[in-house]
C-alpha positions in Angstrom: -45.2 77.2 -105.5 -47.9 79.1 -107.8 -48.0 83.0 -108.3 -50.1 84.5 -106.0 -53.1 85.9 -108.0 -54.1 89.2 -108.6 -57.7 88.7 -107.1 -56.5 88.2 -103.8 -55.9 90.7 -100.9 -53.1 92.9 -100.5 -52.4 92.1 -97.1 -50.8 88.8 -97.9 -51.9 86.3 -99.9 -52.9 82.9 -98.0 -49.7 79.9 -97.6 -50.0 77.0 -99.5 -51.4 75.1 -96.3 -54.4 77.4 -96.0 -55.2 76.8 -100.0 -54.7 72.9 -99.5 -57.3 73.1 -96.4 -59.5 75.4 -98.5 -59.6 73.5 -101.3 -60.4 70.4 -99.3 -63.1 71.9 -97.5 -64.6 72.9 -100.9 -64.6 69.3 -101.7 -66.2 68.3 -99.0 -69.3 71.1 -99.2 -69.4 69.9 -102.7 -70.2 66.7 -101.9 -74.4 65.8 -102.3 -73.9 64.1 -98.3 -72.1 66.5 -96.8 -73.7 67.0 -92.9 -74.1 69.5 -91.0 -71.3 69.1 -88.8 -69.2 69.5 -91.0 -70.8 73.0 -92.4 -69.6 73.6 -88.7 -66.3 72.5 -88.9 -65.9 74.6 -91.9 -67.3 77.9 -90.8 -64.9 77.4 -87.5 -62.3 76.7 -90.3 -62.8 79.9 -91.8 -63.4 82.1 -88.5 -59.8 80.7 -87.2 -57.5 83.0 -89.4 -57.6 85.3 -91.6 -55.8 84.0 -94.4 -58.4 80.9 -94.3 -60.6 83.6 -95.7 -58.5 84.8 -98.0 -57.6 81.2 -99.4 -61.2 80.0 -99.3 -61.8 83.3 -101.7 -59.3 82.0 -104.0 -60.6 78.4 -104.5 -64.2 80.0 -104.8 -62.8 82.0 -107.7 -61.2 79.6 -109.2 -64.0 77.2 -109.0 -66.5 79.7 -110.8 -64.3 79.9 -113.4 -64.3 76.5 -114.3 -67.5 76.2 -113.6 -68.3 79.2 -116.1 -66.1 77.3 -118.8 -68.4 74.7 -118.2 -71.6 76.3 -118.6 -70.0 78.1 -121.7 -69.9 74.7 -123.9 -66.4 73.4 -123.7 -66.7 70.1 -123.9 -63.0 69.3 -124.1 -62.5 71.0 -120.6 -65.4 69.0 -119.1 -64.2 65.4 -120.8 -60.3 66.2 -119.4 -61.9 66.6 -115.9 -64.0 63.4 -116.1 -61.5 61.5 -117.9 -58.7 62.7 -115.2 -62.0 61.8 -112.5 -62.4 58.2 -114.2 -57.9 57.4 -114.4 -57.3 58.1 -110.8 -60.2 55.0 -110.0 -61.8 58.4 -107.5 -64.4 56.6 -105.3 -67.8 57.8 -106.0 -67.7 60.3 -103.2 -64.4 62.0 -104.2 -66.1 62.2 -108.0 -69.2 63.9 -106.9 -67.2 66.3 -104.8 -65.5 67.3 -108.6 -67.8 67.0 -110.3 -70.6 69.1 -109.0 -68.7 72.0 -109.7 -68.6 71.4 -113.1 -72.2 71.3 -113.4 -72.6 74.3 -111.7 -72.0 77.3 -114.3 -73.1 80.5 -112.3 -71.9 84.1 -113.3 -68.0 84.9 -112.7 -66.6 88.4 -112.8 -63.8 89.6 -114.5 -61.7 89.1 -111.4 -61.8 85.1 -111.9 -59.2 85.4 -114.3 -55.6 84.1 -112.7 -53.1 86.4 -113.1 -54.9 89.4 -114.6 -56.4 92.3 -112.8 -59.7 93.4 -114.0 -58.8 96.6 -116.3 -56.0 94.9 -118.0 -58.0 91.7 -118.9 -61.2 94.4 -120.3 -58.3 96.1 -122.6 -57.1 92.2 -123.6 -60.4 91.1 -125.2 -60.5 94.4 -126.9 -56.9 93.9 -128.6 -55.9 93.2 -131.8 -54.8 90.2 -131.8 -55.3 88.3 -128.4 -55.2 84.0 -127.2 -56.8 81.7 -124.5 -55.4 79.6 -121.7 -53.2 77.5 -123.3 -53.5 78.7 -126.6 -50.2 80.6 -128.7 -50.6 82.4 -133.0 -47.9 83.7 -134.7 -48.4 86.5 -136.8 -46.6 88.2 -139.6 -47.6 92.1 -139.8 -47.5 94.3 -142.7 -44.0 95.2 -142.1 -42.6 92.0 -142.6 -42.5 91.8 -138.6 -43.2 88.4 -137.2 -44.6 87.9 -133.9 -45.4 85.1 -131.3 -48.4 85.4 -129.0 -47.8 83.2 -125.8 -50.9 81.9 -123.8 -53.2 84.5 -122.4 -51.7 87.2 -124.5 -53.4 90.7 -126.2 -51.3 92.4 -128.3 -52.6 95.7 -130.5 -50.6 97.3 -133.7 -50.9 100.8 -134.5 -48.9 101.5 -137.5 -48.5 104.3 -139.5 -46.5 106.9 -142.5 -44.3 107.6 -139.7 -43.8 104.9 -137.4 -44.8 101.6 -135.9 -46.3 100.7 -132.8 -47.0 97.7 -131.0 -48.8 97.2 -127.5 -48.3 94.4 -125.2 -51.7 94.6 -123.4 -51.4 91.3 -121.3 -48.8 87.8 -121.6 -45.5 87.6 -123.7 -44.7 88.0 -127.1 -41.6 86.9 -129.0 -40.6 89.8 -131.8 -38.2 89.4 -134.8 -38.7 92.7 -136.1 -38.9 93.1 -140.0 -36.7 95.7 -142.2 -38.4 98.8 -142.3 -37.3 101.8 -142.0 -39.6 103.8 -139.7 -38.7 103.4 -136.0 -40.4 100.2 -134.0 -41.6 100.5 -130.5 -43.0 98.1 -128.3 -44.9 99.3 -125.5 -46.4 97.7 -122.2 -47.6 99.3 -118.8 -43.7 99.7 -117.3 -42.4 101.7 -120.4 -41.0 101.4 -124.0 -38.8 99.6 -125.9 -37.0 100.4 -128.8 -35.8 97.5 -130.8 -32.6 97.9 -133.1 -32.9 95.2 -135.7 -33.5 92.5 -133.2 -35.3 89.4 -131.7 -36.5 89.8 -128.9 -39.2 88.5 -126.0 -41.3 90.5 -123.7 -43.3 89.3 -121.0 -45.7 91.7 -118.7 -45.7 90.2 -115.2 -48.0 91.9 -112.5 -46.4 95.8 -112.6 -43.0 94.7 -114.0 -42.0 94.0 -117.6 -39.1 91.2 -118.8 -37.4 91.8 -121.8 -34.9 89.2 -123.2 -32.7 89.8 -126.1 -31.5 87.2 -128.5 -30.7 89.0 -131.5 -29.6 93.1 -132.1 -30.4 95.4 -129.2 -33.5 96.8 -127.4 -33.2 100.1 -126.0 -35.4 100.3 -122.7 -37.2 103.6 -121.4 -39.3 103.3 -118.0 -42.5 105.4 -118.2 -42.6 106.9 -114.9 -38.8 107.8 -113.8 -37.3 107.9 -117.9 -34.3 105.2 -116.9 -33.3 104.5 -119.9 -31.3 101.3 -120.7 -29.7 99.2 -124.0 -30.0 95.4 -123.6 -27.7 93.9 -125.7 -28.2 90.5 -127.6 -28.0 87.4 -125.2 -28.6 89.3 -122.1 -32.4 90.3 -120.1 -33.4 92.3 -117.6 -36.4 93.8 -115.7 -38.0 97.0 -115.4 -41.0 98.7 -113.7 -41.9 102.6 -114.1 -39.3 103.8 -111.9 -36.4 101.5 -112.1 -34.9 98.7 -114.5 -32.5 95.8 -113.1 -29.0 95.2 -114.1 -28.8 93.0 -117.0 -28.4 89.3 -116.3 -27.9 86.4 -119.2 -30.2 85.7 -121.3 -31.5 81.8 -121.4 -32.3 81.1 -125.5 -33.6 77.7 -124.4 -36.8 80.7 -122.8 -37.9 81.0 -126.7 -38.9 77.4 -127.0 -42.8 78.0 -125.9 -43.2 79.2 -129.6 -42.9 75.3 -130.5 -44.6 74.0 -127.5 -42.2 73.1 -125.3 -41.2 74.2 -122.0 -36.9 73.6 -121.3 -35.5 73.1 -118.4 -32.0 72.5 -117.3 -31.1 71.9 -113.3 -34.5 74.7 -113.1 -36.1 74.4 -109.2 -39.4 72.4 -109.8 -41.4 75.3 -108.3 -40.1 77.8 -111.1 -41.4 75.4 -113.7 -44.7 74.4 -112.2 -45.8 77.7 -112.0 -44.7 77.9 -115.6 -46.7 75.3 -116.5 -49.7 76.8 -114.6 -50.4 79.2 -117.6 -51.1 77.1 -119.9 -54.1 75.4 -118.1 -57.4 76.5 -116.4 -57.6 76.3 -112.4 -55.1 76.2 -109.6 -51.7 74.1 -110.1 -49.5 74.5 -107.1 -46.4 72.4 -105.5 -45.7 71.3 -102.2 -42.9 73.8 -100.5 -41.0 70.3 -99.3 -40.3 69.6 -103.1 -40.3 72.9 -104.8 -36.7 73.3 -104.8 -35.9 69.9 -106.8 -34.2 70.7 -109.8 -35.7 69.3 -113.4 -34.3 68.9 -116.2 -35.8 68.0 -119.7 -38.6 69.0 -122.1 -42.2 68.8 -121.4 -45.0 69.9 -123.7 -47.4 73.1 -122.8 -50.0 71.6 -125.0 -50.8 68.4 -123.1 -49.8 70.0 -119.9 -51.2 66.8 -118.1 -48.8 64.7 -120.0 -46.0 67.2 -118.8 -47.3 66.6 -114.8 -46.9 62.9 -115.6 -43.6 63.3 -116.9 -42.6 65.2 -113.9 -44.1 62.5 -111.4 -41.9 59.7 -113.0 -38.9 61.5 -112.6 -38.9 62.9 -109.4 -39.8 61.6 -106.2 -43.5 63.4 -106.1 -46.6 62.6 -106.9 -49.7 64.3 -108.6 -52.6 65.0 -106.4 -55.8 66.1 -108.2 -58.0 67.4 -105.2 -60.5 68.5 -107.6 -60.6 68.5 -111.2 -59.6 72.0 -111.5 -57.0 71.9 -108.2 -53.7 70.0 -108.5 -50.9 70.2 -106.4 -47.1 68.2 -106.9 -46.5 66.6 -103.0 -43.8 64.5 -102.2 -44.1 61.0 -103.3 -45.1 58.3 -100.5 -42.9 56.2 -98.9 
């Protein structure tokens, strides 16, 4: 299933039903004919429970975001969504109801942003070095350091006489750490790490941080509690401010995103939707019935399209664009 985002609620956020009846219902308003009984229908909709509300809030924000991506001139956005509108042979209806939210820009708050609460994302456009949806740079620093900036990533570098810094602001990064001899530190909003000679990933993931080691060590320090830890090459773990997990193995095959691929081998289908899901704009989501089907192969993240289309020819689901900016993976028809 897809990550909850960071814009909804705290007091739950809504089950994949309520988002498929939301985002169906969104549809439907769109839609230049809709009548009013079914304005009626919806507003009882949304009365009925609160978690209607709560999904309804989602699909809104995620509809003025693509809407806003619209209005702010990407045209290779708009011509995927009426190229994916034209292949699927929509009736006219079912195109209107898509496409009227692309001609609709309006203005979207920070808080439209999937995955990303609002401070975090301010501090990511200020960064140093920072990419889009989809997008990935590799960087080689002053040090001889070379870095790998995953989708949605902010990174900053603060070095000095003394020492260098780096500051995972938002994403992953992949680190192979140049020879220098003033001490490295990597830090994100869980703790520090200390990298011995190493290579090294580091994702930030709501309040936790993953750190995977492939090469060296990475000594781990959480900000709040001081738990300090040493990750040894070819094993990860996880750590927040108070507390980091026990080490688990480390899966190389997780360093591929730096050459646009996504591997998988026997992982549940879930796992590697919502994988998928960062590298594209709007909500991708799968069907609880089919999330557990293990996958195995490689799919690209840069044609992540091409990647759902892969999936749907090897498993027994299909791909269901609700609106050009809402897909889910349901089980395949009989």
């Amino acid at each position: 299933m897809s990550a909850p985002d960071s814009t909804l609620p705290d007091q739950g956020a809504p089950d994949y039903r309520s988002l498929e009846q939301a985002a169906e219902w969104f549809a439907t308003l769109g839609d230049e004919d809709v009548s009013a009984a079914e304005h009626e229908a919806w507003r009882r909709w949304l009365e009925a429970n609160p978690r209607h509300r709560r999904a309804w809030d989602y699909v809104e924000s995620v509809g003025r975001r693509f809407g806003r991506l619209r209005a702010d001139g990407d045209p290779d956005l708009a011509g995927g969504a009426l190229d994916r509108v034209r292949e699927h042979r929509l009736s006219r209806r079912q195109a209107l109801k898509g496409l009227a939210v692309l001609a609709t820009g309006g203005a979207l708050g920070w808080a439209g942003w999937r995955h990303s609460p609002l401070p975090e994302l301010a501090w990511a456009w200020r960064a140093d070095y920072h990419t889009p949806v989809g997008g990935r740079r590799a960087l080689t620093l002053d040090d001889g350091t070379r870095v790998w900036l995953n989708t949605n990533s902010a990174l900053n570098v603060d070095f000095d006489r003394r020492r260098r810094r780096l500051t995972l602001v938002a994403g992953e990064v992949l680190v192979d750490t140049g020879a220098d001899p003033r001490p490295l530190w990597l830090a994100t909003g869980a703790g520090e790490l200390r990298p011995l000679g190493t290579r090294f990933r580091v994702r930030r993931d709501g309040d936790g941080t993953e750190v995977a080691v492939y090469q060296g060590a990475v000594r781990v320090r959480a900000a709040a509690s001081g738990a300090e830890r040493t990750v040894p090459a070819g094993r990860r773990t996880r750590f927040d401010g108070r507390r980091i997990a026990p080490l688990v193995d480390a899966d190389p095959a997780r360093q591929a995103w730096t050459r646009g691929l996504l591997i998988a081998e026997e992982r549940p289908l879930g796992e590697l939707v919502a994988e998928l899901a960062r590298y594209r704009h709007g909500h991708l989501a799968v069907d609880p019935a089919v999330a557990g089907l293990p996958v195995m192969g490689t799919y690209p993240l840069d044609d992540t399209d091409r990647a759902l289309a892969m999936l749907e020819a090897a498993l027994p689901v299909r791909v269901r664009r609700r609106l050009p900016w809402w897909v889910t993976l349901e089980p395949a028809a009989d």
